[in-house]
C-alpha positions, -999 to +999 in steps of 0.1 A: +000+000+000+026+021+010+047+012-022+017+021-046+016+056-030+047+064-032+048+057-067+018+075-071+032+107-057+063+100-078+047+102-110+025+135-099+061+149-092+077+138-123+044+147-143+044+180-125+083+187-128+082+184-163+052+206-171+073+233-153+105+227-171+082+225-201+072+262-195+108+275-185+120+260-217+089+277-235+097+309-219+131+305-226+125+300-261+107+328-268+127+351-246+155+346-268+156+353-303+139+381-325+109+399-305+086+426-306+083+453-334+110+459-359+126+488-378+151+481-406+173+496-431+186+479-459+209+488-489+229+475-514+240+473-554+218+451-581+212+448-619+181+460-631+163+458-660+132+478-678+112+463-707+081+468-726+060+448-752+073+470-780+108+463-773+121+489-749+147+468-728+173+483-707+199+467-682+214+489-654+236+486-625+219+505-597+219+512-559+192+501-538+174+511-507+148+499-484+129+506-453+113+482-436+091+480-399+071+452-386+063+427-355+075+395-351+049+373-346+072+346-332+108+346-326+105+329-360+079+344-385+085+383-390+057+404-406+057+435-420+061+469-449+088+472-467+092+501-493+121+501-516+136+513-550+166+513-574+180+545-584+187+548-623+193+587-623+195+611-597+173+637-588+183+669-588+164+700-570+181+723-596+170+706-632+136+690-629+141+670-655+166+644-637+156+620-617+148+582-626+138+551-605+114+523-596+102+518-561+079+494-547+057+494-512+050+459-506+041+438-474+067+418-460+073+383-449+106+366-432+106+332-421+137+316-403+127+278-411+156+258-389+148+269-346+180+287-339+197+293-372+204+327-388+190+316-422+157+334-433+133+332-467+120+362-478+090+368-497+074+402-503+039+413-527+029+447-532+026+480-557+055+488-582+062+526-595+082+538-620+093+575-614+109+597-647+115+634-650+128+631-685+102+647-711+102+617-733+098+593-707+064+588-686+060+578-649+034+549-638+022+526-611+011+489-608-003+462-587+017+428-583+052+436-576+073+407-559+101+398-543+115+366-529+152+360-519+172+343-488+193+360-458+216+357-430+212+372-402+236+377-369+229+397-335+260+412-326+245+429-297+207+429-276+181+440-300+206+447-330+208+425-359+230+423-390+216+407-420+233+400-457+202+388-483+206+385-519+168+387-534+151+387-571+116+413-583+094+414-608+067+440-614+047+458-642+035+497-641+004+511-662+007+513-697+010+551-713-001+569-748+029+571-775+032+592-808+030+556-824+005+542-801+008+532-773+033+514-748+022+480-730+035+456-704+056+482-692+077+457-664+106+452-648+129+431-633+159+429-605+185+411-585+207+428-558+226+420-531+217+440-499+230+445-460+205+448-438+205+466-402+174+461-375+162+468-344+140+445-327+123+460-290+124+428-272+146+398-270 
């Protein structure tokens, strides 16, 4: 009798002693890691290019820049805005008539699919504009930019994180009158290399 209860009482601890180190290790878990909202900057150097369906196609080298802010919803799974752009020409306060880049404002996803590993997917949807001062060129917007690409990133401090990401684009922007016409599937695409920097509010 006295055997079977203090088995009894010996499984109720063990049973108990591991739903508390179940809930330290929980705790622990998400008290480590990526937490709270994030802010982010992001630039780097890619190779974009600019077509149309009448045979416009253009290639550039460009710089890149990005904002980004967000909440991660697990020390895991990051959501968020990001806007962006490539620079083709730069704008100038003095001549009106330079200045030339696309930008996108898109909502953001990161995913870090191994527990405890710096390696991220990203994925990003959103609106695409095409921004031209020159007279014989002509602005425009479009739904169904995207953006998909992997990263790496490292805190080398509380709350600070380092992150390297190469990622690829597509998107289209409205079609526009010409003297012969007009010019469709106005589109674009893009792969850069970027460094990241971001600030999470909890860890």
């Amino acid at each position: 009798m006295r055997a079977a209860r203090l088995k009894f009482g010996l499984k109720i601890f063990l049973t108990l002693a591991f739903q508390i180190l179940l809930v330290f290790q929980i705790q622990a878990g998400e008290s480590t890691g990526r937490g709270g909202f994030m802010v982010g900057f992001q630039s780097g150097y890619g190779r974009l290019n600019l077509r149309s369906d009448q045979g416009d196609d253009l290639t550039r080298g460009t710089y890149s820049m990005g904002l980004q802010g967000g909440y991660a919803v697990t020390s895991r799974v990051i959501l968020g805005l990001e806007v962006n752009g490539w620079l083709l020409e730069p704008f100038n306060w003095h001549d009106e008539e330079k200045g030339e880049a696309v930008n996108n404002t898109m909502l953001l996803l990161h995913v870090f699919p191994i527990e405890r590993q710096p390696v991220y997917l990203r994925a990003a949807l959103g609106r695409a504009g095409y921004t031209a001062n020159a007279p014989e060129k002509q602005g425009g917007s479009g739904w169904g930019s995207w953006l998909a690409g992997i990263g790496y990133e490292i805190s080398p401090s509380q709350h600070f994180y380092i992150a390297a990401q190469i990622s690829y684009g597509r998107g289209n922007y409205s079609d526009v009158p010409d003297i012969l016409g007009r010019v469709t599937g106005r589109r674009y695409r893009v792969a850069d290399i970027s460094l990241a920097l971001r600030w999470y509010t909890r860890r």
